[in-house]
C-alpha positions as CSV (number, residue, x, y, z in Angstrom):
1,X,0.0,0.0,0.0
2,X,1.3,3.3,-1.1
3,X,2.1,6.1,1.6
4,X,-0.4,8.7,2.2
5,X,1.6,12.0,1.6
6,X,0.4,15.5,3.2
7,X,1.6,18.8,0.6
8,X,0.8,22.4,1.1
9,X,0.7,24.8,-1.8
10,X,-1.2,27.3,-4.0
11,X,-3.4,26.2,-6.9
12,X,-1.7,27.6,-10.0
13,X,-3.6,26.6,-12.9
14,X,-6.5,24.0,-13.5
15,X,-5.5,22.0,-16.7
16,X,-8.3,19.9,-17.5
17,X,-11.8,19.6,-15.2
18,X,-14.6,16.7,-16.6
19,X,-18.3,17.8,-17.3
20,X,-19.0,16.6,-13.6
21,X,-16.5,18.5,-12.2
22,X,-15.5,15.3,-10.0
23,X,-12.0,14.9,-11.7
24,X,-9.7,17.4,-12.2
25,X,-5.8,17.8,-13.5
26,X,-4.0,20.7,-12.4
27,X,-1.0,22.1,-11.1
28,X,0.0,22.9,-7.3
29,X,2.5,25.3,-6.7
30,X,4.1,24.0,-3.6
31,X,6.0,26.3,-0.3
32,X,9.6,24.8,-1.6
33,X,8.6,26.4,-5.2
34,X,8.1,23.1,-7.0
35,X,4.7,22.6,-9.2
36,X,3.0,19.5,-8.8
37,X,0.7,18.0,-10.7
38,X,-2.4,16.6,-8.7
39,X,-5.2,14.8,-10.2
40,X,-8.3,14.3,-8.6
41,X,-11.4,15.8,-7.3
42,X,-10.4,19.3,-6.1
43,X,-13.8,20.4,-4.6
44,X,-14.0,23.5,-6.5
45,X,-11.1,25.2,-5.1
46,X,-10.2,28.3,-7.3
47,X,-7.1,29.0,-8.7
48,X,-5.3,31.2,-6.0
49,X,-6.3,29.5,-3.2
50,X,-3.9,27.5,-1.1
51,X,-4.5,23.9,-0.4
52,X,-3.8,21.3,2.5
53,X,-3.8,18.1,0.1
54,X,-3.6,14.5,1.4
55,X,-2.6,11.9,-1.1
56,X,-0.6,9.5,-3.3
57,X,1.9,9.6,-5.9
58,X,1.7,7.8,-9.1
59,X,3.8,7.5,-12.1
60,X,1.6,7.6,-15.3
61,X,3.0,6.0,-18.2
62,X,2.3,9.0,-20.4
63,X,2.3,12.1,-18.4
64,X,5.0,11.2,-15.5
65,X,4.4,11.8,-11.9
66,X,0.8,12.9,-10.6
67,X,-0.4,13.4,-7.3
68,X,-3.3,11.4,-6.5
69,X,-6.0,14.0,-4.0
70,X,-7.6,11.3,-1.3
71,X,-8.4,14.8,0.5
72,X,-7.9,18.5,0.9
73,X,-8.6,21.2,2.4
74,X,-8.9,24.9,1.5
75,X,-7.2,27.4,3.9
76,X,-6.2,31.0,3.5
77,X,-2.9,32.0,3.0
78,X,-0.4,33.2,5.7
79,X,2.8,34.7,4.0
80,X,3.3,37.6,2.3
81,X,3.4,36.6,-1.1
82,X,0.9,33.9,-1.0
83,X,-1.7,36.6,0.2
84,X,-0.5,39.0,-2.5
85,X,-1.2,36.1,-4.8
86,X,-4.3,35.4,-3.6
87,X,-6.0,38.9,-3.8
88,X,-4.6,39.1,-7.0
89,X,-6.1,35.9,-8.4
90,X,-9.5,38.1,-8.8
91,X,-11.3,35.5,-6.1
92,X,-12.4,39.1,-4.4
93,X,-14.0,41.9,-6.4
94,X,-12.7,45.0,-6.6
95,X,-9.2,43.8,-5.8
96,X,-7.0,43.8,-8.4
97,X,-2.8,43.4,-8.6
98,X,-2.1,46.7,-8.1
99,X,-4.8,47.3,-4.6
100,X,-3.5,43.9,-3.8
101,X,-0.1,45.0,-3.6
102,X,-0.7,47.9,-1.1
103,X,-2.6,45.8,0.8
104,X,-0.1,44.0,1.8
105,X,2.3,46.9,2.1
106,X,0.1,48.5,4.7
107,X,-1.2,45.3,6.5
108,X,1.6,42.8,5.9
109,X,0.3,38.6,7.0
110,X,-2.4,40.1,9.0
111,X,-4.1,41.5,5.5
112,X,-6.7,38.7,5.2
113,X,-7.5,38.7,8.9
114,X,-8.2,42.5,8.7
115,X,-10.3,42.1,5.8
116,X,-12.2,39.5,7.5
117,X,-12.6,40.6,10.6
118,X,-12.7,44.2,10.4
119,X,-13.3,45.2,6.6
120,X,-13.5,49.1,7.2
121,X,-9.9,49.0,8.0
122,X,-9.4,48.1,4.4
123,X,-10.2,52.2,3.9
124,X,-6.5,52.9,5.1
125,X,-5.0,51.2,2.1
126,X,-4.5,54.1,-0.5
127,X,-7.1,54.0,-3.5
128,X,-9.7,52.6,-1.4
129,X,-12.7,54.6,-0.4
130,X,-15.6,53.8,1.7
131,X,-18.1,52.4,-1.3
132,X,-15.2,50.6,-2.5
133,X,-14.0,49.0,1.2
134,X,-17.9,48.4,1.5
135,X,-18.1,46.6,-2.2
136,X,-15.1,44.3,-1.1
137,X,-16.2,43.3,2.5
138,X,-19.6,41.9,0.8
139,X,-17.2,40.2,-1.7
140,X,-14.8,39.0,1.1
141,X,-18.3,37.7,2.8
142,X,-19.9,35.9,-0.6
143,X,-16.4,34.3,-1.4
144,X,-16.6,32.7,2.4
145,X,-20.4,31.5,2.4
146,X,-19.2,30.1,-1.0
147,X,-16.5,28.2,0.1
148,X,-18.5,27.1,3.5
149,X,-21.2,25.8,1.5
150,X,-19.2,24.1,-1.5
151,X,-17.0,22.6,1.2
152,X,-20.2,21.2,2.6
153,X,-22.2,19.9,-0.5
154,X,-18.6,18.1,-2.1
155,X,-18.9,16.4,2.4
156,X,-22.0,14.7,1.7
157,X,-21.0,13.1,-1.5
158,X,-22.2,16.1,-4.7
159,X,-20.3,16.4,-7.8
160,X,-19.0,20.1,-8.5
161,X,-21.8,20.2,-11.2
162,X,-24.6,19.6,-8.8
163,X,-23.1,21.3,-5.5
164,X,-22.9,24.3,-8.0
165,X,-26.5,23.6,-9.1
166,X,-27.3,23.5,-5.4
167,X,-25.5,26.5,-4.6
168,X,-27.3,28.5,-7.8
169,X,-30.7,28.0,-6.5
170,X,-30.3,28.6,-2.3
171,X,-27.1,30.2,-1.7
172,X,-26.4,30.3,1.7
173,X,-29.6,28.6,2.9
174,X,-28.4,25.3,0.7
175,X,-26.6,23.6,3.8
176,X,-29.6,24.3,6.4
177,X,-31.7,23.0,3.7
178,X,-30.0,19.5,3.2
179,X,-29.3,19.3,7.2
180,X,-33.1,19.6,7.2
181,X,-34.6,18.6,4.6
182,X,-32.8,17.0,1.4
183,X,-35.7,15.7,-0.1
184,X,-36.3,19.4,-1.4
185,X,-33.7,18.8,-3.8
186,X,-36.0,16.1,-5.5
187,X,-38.8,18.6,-6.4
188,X,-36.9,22.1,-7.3
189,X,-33.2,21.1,-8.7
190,X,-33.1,19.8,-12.1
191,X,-31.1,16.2,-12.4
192,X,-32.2,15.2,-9.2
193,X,-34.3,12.4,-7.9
194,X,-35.4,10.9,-5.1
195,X,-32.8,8.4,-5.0
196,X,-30.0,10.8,-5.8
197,X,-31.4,12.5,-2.4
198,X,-31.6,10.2,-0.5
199,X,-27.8,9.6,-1.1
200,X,-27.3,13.0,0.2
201,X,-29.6,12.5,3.0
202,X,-28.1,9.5,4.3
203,X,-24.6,11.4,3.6
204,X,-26.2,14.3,6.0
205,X,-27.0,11.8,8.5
206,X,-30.8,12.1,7.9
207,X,-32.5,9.0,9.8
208,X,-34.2,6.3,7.0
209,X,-37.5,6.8,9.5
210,X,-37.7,10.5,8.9
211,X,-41.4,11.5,7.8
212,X,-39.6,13.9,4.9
213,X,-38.3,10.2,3.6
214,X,-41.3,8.6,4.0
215,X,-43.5,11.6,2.2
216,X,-41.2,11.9,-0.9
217,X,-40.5,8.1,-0.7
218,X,-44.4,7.5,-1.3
219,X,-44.4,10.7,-3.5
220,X,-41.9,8.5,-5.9
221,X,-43.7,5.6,-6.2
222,X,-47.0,7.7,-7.2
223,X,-44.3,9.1,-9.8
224,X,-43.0,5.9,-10.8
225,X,-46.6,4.2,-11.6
226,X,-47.4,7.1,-13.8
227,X,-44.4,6.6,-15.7
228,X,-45.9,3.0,-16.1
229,X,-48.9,4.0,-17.5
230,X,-50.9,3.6,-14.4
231,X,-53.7,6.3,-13.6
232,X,-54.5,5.7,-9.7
233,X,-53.2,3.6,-7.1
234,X,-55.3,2.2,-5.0
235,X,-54.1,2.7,-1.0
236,X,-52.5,-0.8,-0.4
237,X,-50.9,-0.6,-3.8
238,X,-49.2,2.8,-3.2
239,X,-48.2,1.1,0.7
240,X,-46.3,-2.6,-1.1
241,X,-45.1,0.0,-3.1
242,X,-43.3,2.9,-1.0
243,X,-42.5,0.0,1.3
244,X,-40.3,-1.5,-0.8
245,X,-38.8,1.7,-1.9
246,X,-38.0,2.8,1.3
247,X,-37.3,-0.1,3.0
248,X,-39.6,0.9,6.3
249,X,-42.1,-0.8,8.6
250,X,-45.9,-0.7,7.0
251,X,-47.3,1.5,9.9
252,X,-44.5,4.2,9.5
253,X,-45.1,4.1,6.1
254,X,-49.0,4.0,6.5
255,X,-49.5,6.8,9.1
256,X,-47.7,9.3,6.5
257,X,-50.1,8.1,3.7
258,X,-53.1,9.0,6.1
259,X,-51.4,12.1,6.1
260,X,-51.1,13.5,2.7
């Protein structure tokens, strides 16, 4: 078995990324300067951002050595150059190369923690005003809630395509949604099903007795006779039904049919 090796380093560049999103080939740019390939679901990170990564190397007979992600971990940068990098990526609105670099003239490693924790600070950097220190602590904020909620979605299993899906339609409200309620995502996100949620939901920790499963569990199976060409069901057909679908007691099952 292979060694599980732990690199730290700046995404550089993202060479190839699949429709899913789920594999990606890009390049690290580690401390010691070197640029590592790494292959692998990168959980949307953006280029710019600087990465904990846990994994394996590989030779490939074509391209050479890869690094194989098992895991990572997105964390904000703490030298000087890195955070100059990072500002200058374009990750935050409003901040270009040039603010970037007076940034970190005036507030040195501490930049990022200013900007986060006390953004109308970022009004003593030359060039920056007050609409323009206010425009870039609300980017600062989304860039965060992004990353928070991206982080979670890729934790209970998603794809990049559908955690950005996800993302698209609740924002910020996307990971009290799943913690609640998953099933949601069956009715109101296009390319998923009640199966596909119920992945997530059992990824979420979501019990198999929870009367959301049960009522979109019994909501599928109407679904799934119409699509056979049936135009009713009658009660104890819908119940074999659901009850094989979700995998339940009858009078868990039964007491939500009475229900709806």
């Amino acid at each position: 078995m292979k060694d599980e090796v732990q690199i730290r380093g700046v995404l550089s560049k993202i060479r190839y990324e699949n429709d899913d999103g789920n594999f990606v080939i890009a390049e690290l740019e580690a401390v010691d300067g070197k640029v590592i390939t790494l292959v692998g679901n990168t959980r949307c990170a953006n280029v710019g951002e600087e990465l904990e990564v846990v994994g394996q190397w590989n030779n490939h007979a074509k391209f050479g050595e890869q690094f194989e992600i098992l895991s990572l971990q997105i964390v904000l940068p703490s030298t000087e150059p890195a955070i100059r990098k990072y500002l200058s990526s374009g990750l935050i609105e409003g901040i270009g190369p040039v603010l970037a670099d007076r940034i970190v003239k005036k507030f040195g490693e501490k930049a990022l923690d200013i900007i986060d924790g006390d953004p109308r600070r970022i009004k003593e950097v030359e060039g920056i005003g007050k609409v323009r220190a206010e425009k870039i602590g609300v980017a600062w904020e989304t860039q965060r809630s992004i990353r928070h909620v991206m982080v979670f979605l890729h934790e209970v299993g998603l794809s990049a395509n559908l955690a950005t899906k996800i993302y698209k339609k609740y924002g910020a409200k996307a990971v009290g949604i799943i913690r609640n309620n998953p099933y949601l995502l069956a009715e109101e996100v296009y390319g998923i099903g009640f199966l596909r949620a119920d992945d997530i939901a059992k990824g979420a920790g979501i019990e198999s007795a929870s009367p959301f499963r049960i009522r979109a569990g019994i909501s599928y199976s109407l679904r799934e006779s119409r699509m056979e060409g049936h135009m009713y069901l009658s009660e104890p057909e819908l119940l074999d039904r659901a009850i094989g679908c979700l995998n339940l007691e009858q009078d868990l099952v039964a007491s939500q049919i009475d229900r709806m």
